[in-house]
C-alpha positions as CSV (number, residue, x, y, z in Angstrom):
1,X,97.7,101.8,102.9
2,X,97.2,105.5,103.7
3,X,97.9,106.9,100.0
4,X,95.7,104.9,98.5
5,X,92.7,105.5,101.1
6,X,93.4,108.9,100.6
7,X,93.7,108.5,96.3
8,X,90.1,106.9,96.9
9,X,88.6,109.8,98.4
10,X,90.3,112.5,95.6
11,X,88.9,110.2,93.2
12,X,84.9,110.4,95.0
13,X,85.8,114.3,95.4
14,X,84.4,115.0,92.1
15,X,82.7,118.5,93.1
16,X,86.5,119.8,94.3
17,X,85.4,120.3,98.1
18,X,88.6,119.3,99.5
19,X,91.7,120.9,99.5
20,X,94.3,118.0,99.6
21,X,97.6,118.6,101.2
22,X,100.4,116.3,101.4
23,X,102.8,116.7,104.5
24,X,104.4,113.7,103.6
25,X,107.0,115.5,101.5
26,X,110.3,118.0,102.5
27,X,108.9,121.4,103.5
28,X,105.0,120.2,104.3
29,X,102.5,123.2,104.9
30,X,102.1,122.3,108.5
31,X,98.9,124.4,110.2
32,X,100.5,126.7,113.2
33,X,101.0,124.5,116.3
34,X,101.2,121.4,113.7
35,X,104.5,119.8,112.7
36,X,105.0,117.0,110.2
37,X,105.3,114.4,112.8
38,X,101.9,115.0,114.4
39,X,100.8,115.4,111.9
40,X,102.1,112.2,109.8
41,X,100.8,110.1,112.9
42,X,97.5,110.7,113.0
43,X,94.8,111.7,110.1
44,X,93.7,115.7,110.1
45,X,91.4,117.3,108.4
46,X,91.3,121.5,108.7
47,X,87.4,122.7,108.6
48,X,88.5,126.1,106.6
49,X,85.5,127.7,107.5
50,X,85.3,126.7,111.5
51,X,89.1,127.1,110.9
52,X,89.4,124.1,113.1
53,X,91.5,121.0,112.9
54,X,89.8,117.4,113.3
55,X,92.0,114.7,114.1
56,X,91.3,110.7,113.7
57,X,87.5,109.5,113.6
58,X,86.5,113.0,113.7
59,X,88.6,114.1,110.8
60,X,86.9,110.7,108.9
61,X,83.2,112.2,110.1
62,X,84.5,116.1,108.6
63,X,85.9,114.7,105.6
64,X,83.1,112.0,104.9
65,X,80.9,114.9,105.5
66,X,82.4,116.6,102.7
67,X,82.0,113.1,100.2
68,X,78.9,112.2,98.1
69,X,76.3,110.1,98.9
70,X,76.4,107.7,101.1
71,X,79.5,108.8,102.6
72,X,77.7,112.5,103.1
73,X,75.0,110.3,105.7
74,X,77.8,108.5,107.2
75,X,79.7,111.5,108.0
76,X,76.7,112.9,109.9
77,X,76.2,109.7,111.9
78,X,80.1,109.6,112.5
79,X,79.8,113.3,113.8
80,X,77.3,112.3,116.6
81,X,79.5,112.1,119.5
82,X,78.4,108.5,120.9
83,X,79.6,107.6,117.5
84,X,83.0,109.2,117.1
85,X,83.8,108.3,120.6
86,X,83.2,104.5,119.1
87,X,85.2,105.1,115.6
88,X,87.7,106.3,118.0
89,X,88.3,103.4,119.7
90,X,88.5,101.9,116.2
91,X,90.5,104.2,114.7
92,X,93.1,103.9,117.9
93,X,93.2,100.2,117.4
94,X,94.3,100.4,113.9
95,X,96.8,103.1,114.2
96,X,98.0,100.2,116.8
97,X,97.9,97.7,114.3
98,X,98.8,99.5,111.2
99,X,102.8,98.6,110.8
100,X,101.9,94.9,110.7
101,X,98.8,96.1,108.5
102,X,101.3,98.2,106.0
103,X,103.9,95.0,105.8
104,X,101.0,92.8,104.9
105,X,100.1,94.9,101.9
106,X,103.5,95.8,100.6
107,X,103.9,92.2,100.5
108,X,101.1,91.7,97.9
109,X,101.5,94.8,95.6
């Protein structure tokens, strides 16, 4: 479910904002207090010039931020706080439900 979000947003990132890094793999580039773990359990995003890590709605919000139109606009909504305490809660849920989530779709591929 994750690779192909993530191949969905390399596809929109036409203009090359992004620098994509896959930890998934043996010997991941893993930020300084990061290891692959963490970092596998929850989505990050590193704001190169803030050099600041985002993690779960508020990664979504930086990288959104970075996206086209719309998702541009809906990253600055999702960066309001009220907002990305709300995605949050979301975001929690479904890292909850994922596993059941990730069977269901490697059932129908």
């Amino acid at each position: 479910m994750c690779t192909k979000e993530i191949a969905y947003y390399q596809r929109l990132d036409t203009a090359h904002r992004v620098q994509w890094v896959d930890v998934a793999g043996p010997n991941p580039s893993c930020p300084i207090g990061y290891d692959q773990q963490t970092l596998l359990a929850r989505f990050h995003v590193k704001d190169l010039k803030a050099d600041q890590i985002y993690d779960g709605a508020a990664g979504f919000a930086k990288l959104w931020s970075a996206m086209p139109t719309p998702w541009k606009q809906l990253g600055a909504v999702a960066s309001l706080p009220p907002v990305t305490w709300l995605l949050e809660l979301g975001y929690r849920l479904t890292l909850k439900i994922r596993p059941m989530l990730t069977k269901h779709f490697l059932k129908r591929a």
